[in-house]
N, C-alpha and C positions, 0 to 999 in steps of 0.2 A: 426458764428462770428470768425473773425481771429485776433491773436495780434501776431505781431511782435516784439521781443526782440533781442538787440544789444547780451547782454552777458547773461546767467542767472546759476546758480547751474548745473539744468536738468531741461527740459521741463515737466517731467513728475512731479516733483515734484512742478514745478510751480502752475501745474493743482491740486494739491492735498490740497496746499497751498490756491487754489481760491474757490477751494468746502468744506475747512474749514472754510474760510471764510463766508459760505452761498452761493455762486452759486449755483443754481441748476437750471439751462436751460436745456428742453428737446433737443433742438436747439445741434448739435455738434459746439464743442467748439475747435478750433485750434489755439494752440501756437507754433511759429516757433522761431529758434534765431540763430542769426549769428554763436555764440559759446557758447560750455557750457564747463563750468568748473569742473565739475561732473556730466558728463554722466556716465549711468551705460548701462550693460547689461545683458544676463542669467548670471543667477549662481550670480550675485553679482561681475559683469565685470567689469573695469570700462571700459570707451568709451571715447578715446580723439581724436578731430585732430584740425586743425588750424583753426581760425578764416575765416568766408566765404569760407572752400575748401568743405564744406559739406552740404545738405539739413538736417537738424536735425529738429524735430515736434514732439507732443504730440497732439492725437486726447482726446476730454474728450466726453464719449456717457452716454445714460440712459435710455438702451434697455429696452424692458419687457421682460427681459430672465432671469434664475438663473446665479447666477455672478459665480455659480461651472462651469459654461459652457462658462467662457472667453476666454477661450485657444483657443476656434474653432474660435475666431478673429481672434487671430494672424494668422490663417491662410487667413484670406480674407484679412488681410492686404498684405498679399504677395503676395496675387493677382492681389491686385491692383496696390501697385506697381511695379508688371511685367506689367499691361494693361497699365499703363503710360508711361513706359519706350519702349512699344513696339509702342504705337502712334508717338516714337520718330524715331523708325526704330531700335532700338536697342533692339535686342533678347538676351534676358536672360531665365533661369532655375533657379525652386527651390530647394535649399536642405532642406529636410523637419527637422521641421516644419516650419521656417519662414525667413529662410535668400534667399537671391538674389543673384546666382551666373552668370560669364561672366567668359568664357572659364576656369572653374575649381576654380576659385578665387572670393569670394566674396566682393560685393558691398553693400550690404544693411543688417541690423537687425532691427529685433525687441522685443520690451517688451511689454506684456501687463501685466495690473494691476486692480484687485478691488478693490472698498471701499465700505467694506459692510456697514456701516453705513449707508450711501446715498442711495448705489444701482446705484455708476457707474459704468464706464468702463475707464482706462487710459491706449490707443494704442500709443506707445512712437515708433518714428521708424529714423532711421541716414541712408540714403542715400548716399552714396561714389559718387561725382560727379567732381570737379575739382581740388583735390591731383593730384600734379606730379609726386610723389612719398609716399614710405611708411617706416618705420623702416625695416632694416633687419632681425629682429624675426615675423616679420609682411608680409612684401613681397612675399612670397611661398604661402599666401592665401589668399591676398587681394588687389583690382587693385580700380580702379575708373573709370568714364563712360571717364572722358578725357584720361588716360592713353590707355583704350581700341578702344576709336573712333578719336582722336584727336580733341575732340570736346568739347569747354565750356557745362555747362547746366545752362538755367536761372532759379533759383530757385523757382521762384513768377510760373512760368510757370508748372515748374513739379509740385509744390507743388499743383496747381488747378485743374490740373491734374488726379492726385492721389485721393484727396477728391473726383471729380466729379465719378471716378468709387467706391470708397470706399463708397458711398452712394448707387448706385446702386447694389454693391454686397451684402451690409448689409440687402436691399429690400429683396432680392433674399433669404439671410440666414434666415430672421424672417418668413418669407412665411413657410416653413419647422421646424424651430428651429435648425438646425443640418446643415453641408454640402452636403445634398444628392443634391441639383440642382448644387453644384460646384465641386463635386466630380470628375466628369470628366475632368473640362478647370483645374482642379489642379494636378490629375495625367498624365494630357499630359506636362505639366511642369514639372514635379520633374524628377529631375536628375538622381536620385537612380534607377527607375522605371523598374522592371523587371532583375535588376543586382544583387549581392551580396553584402552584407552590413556588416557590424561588429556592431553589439549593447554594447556599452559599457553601461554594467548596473552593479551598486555594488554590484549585488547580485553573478556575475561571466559575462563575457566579452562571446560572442559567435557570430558566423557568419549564415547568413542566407540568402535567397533572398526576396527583395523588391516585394510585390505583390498590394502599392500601399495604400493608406486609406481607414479607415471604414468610415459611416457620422458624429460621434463624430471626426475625424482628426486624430484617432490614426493610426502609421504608423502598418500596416500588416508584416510581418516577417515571410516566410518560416523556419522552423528549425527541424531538425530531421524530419519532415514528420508531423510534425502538424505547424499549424499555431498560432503564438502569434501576439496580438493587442499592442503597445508598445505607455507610452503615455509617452508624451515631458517632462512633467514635474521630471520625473522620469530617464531618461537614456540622453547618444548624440546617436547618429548614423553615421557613415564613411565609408565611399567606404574604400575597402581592398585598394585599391591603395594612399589613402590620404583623404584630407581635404573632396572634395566630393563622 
């Protein structure tokens, strides 16, 4: 089921608001909206851009998984929206764990969200598609599919897109419980992948090289000569040279 909304808060919260209500469809549930007026992102971001220059959607699932292991969504969400955007001809890379980059600059994020109560899942994701531009504090890391190809994107189209692989990948993830069947189409994407990294973590900042994920999603990190598992929730990760 899909709904369509002109304006709303956030998509994500719309979903949280329906399954407060009593939804509860096994069925994925997609909400898409022109613009939202609080969108969020990690860390408690907020997310804005203009009315129709973006794809913005909130998937709502209710996997038979533990909801401690939603994280490894958001990684198949980036999958999927690389497999759709590549059905388009346009190659992009991930910076792990979930954003979509296009030559160094990102186009896509994502949120995911549980409610233990229920036992769903809310994968919230904003696609950068026909911005012609961006803020100056903004611009040095973030472009849109039109500024990069000179090309609209019809939203209805990606967004069918997207669900028809994101269905398919999820097949793939419950088969296993973990990413080990996508571990591979995921480290041939990430960006990072065999380069050095900077882990910015509170506990002290250090540099390492990328060796790529475990099947739970966490990124691997060479450092001093042993390896650390780094999970998302916890640290970012930057290319020594920038954003990725």
């Amino acid at each position: 089921m899909t709904i369509n909304l002109d304006e709303v808060d956030s998509t994500n919260e719309y979903l949280k608001r329906l399954v407060a209500d009593g939804w509860n469809s096994e069925d994925i549930t997609v909400v898409s909206a022109q613009y939202q007026n609080a969108g969020k992102g990690r860390r408690g971001r907020q997310w804005l851009t203009e009315p129709g220059t973006a794809l913005t959607f909130s998937v709502l699932l209710k996997p038979r998984m533990d909801l401690s292991d939603c994280s490894m969504l958001t990684l198949v969400m980036a999958m999927a929206v690389r497999r759709a955007l590549a059905d388009m001809d346009i190659e992009t890379s991930i910076k792990w764990p979930n954003d979509i980059v296009i030559n160094g600059k990102k186009i896509c994020g994502i949120l995911t969200e549980a409610i233990a109560e229920t036992g769903h899942i809310i994968i919230g994701c904003g696609v950068n598609t026909n911005q012609e531009s961006f803020p100056e504090d903004l611009s040095d890391r973030s472009t849109s599919v039109l500024i990069e190809t000179d090309d609209c994107v019809d939203h209805d189209s990606l967004l069918e897109s997207i669900i028809y692989h994101l269905e398919k990948l999820i097949d793939s993830f419950m088969e296993t419980g973990d990413l080990s069947n996508l571990k591979e189409e995921y480290e041939e994407a990430l960006v990072s992948m065999d380069t050095e990294v900077t882990v910015l973590d509170p506990e002290g900042e250090y540099k390492g090289i990328c060796l790529g994920i475990d099947e739970r999603g966490q990124l691997k990190v060479k450092h001093d000569e042993e390896v650390t598992c780094v999970y998302a929730g916890e640290v970012s990760v930057r290319g020594i040279y920038g954003y990725v």
